[in-house]
Wavefront OBJ file of the C-alpha trace (Angstrom):
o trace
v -22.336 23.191 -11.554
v -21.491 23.171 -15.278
v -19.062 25.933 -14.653
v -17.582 23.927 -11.855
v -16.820 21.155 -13.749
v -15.338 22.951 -16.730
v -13.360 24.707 -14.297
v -12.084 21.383 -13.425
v -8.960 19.960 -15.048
v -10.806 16.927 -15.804
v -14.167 18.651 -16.424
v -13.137 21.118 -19.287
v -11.626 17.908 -21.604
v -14.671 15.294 -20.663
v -17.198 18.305 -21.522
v -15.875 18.850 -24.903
v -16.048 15.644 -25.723
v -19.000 14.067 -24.923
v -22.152 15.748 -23.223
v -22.854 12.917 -21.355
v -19.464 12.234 -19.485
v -20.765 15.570 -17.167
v -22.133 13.046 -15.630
v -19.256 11.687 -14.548
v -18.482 14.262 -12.667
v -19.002 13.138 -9.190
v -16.378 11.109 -8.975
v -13.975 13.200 -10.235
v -13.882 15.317 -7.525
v -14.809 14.196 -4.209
v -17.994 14.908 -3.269
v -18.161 18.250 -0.657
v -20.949 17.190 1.751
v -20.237 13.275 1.657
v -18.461 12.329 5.153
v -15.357 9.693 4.292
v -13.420 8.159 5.876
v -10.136 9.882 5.222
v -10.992 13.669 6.173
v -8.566 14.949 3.553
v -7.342 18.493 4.994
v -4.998 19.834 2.755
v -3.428 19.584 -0.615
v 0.027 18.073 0.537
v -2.476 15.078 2.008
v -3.725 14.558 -1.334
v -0.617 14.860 -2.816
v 1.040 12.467 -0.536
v -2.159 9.771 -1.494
v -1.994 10.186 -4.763
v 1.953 9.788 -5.181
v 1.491 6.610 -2.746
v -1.054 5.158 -5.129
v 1.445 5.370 -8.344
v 4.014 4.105 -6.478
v 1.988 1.014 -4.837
v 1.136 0.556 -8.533
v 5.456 -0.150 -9.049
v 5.724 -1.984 -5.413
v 6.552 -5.405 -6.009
v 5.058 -6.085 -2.981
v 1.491 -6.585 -4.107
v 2.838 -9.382 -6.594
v 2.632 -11.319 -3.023
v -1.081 -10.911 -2.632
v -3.292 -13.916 -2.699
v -6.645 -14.814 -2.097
v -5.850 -15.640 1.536
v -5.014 -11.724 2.197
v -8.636 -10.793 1.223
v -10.065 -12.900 3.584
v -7.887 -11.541 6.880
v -10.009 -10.871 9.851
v -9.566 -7.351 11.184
v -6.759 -7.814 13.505
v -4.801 -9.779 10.919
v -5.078 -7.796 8.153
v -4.413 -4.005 10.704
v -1.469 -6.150 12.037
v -0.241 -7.851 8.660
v 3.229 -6.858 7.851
v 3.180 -7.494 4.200
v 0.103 -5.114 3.853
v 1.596 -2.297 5.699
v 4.237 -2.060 3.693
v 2.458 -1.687 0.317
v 2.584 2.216 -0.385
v -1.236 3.399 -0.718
v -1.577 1.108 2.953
v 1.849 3.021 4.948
v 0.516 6.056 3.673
v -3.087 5.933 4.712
v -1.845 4.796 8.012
v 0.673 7.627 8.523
v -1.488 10.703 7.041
v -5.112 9.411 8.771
v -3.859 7.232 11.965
v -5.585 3.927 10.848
v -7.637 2.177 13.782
v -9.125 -1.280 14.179
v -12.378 -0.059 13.017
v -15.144 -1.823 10.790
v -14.836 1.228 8.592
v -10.850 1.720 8.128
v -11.025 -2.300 7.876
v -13.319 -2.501 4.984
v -11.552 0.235 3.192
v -7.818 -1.710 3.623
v -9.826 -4.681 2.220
v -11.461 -3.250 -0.719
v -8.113 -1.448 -1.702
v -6.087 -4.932 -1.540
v -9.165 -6.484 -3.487
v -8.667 -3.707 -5.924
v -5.202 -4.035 -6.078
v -5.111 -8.183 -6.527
v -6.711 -7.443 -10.060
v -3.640 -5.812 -10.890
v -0.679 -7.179 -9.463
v 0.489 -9.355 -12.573
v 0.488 -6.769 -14.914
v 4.246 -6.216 -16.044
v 5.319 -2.733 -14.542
v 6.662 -2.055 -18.339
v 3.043 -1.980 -19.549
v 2.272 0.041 -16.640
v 5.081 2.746 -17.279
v 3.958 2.858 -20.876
v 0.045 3.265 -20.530
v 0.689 6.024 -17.416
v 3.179 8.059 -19.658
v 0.800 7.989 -22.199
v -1.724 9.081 -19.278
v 0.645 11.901 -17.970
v 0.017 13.890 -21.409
v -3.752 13.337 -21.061
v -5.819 16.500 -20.253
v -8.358 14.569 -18.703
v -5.689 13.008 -16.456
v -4.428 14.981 -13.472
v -2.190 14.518 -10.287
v -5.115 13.459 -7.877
v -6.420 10.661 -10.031
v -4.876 8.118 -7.020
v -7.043 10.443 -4.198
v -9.644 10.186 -6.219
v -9.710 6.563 -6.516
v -9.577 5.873 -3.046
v -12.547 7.893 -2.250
v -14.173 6.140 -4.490
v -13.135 3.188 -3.238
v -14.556 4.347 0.756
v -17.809 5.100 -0.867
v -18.858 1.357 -2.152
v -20.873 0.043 0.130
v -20.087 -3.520 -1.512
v -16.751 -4.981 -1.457
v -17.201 -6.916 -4.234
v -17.233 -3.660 -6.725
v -13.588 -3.349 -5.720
v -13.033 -5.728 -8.042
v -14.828 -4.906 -10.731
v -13.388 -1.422 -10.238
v -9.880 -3.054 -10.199
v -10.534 -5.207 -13.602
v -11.993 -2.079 -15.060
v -8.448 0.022 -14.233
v -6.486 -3.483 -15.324
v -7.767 -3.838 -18.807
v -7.139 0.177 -19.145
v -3.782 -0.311 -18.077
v -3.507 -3.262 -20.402
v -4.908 -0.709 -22.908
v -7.739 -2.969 -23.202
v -9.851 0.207 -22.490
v -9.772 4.017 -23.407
v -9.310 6.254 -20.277
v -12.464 7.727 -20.749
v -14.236 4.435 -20.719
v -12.139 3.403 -17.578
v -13.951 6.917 -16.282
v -17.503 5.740 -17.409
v -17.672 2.323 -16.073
v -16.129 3.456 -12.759
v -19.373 6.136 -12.432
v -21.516 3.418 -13.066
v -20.531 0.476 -10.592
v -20.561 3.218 -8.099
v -24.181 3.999 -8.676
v -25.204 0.588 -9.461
v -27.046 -2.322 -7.128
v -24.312 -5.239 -7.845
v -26.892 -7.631 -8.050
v -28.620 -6.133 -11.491
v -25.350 -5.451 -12.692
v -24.455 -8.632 -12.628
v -27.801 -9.486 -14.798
v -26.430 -7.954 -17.681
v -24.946 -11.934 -18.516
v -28.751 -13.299 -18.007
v -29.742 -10.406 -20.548
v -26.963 -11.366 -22.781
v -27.710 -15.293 -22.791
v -31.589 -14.606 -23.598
v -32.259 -15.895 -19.515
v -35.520 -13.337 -18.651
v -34.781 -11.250 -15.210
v -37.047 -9.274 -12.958
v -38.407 -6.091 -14.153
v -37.602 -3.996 -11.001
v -33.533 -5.096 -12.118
v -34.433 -4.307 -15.894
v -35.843 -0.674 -14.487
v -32.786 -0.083 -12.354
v -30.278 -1.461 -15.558
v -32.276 1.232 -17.968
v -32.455 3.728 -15.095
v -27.948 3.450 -15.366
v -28.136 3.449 -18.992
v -26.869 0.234 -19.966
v -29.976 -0.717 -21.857
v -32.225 0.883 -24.283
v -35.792 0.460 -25.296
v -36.819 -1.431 -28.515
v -40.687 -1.232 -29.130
v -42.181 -4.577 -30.035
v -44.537 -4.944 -32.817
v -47.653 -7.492 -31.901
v -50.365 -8.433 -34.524
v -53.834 -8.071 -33.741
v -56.005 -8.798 -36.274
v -56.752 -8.338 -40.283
v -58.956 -4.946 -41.168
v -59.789 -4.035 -45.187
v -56.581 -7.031 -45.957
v -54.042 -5.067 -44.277
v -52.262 -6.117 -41.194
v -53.159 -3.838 -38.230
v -50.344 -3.644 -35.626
v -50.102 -2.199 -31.696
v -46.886 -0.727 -30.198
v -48.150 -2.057 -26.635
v -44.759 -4.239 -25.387
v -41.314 -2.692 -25.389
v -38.207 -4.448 -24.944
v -35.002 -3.958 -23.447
v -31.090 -4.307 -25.291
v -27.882 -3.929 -23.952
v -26.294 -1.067 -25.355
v -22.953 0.287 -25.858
v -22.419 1.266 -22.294
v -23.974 -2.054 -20.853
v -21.832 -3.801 -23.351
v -18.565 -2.270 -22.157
v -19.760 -3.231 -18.359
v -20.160 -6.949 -19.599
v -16.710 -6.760 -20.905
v -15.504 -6.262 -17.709
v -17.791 -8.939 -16.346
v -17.121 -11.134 -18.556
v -13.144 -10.641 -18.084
v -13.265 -10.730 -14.246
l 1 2 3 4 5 6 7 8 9 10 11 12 13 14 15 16 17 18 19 20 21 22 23 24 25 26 27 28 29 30 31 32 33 34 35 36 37 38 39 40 41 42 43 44 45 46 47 48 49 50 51 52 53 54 55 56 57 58 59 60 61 62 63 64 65 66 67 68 69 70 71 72 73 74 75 76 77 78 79 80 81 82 83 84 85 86 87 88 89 90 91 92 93 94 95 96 97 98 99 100 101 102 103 104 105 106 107 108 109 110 111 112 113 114 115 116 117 118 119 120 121 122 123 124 125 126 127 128 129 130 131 132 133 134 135 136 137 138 139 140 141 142 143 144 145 146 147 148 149 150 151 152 153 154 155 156 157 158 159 160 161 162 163 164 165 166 167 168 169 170 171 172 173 174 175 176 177 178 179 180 181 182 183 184 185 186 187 188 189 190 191 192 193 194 195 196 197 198 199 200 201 202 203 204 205 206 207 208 209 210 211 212 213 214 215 216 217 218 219 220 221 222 223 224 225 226 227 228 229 230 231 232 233 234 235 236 237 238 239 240 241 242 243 244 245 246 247 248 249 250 251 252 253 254 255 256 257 258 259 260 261 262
């Protein structure tokens, strides 16, 4: 697997920088026994997706998208006419043959949800932030693919959006691409619900310790051991380590950021 990923265009640069960011590898390349929805088959497929995401990212089209859109039954939102002709949506239509199904539905919606975070950023700051991108070793040309896959995979709707105000405040370089990278890894493999305790943490409110296991477990907080006094012995103060407590850390800080901005 390591040589796999250094292999990788995005592998070799994340490697080298950081031990860690390895573990980002599974969603930088789509994972080879995972079933989704698309059934990408060759490389001009994932070229055409990921050329259809940059250029939905241009389309003044999503600047139309309001919270009304995200709440289209099936048949309204397969049928809608604005939606089908934002790029990413035409595309995945033309290249996969789009049905009325639950699945294909809940994809369309989670991509417009994603997209809604972004729609009002001005396409200069865009253009600036991608060019930098473009020169980025740890960028490459199915970046847009890959974010769709992703995408498929939550099984929550509502990450779409965090997903989408994580890539927002990257674009609004808010964010290091790396970062953008790490939080995307870790709403994927987190429960919503704990993530979203990160704010209780934060204010001082006590949670459940099955959602502080799970919240340690994706490495947003640390352990801090807990001195208690227990009694007096020859004058001296004799103390237990028997309590631990848990702090947000750097990478559960950088999550709340993008709670906190959403």
């Amino acid at each position: 697997m390591v040589k796999a990923i250094h292999s990788h265009p995005w592998g070799k640069i994340l490697c080298e920088k950081s031990v860690h960011i390895c573990e980002l590898w599974p969603i930088l390349k789509p994972r080879q026994k995972t079933t989704n929805l698309l059934g990408i088959k060759n490389k001009n497929m994932e070229n055409n997706l990921s050329l259809a995401f940059q250029d939905t990212l241009y389309d003044e089209s999503i600047k139309d998208l309001t919270d009304e859109y995200l709440e289209l039954g099936i048949d309204a939102l397969t049928d809608n006419e604005l939606i089908k002709t934002i790029p990413i949506i035409k595309t995945l239509n033309g290249l996969y043959k789009f049905t009325k199904s639950i699945r294909e539905y809940y994809l369309t919606k989670k991509i417009l949800r994603f997209l809604f975070q972004i729609k009002d950023i001005p396409k200069d700051e865009i253009n600036q932030t991608l060019k930098k991108l473009a020169n980025d070793e740890a960028y490459n040309k199915d970046f847009g693919e890959n974010l769709v896959l992703l995408l498929d995979r939550f099984e929550n709707v509502n990450k779409s959006d965090l997903l989408g105000q994580s890539f927002k405040m990257f674009l609004k370089e808010q964010l290091s691409f790396e970062d953008f990278l790490r939080s995307s890894h870790i709403i994927d493999k987190s429960f919503l619900n704990d993530l979203i305790k990160l704010k209780k943490i934060k204010a001082e409110i006590e949670i459940d310790i099955i959602s502080k296991e799970n919240l340690f477990s994706l490495g947003l907080l640390s352990l801090k051991p807990h001195e208690i006094s227990v009694g007096i012995t020859g004058g001296e103060m004799v103390k237990k380590l028997n309590e631990v407590e848990y702090i947000i850390n750097d990478a559960g800080k950088l999550i709340l950021k993008i709670l906190e901005d959403n």
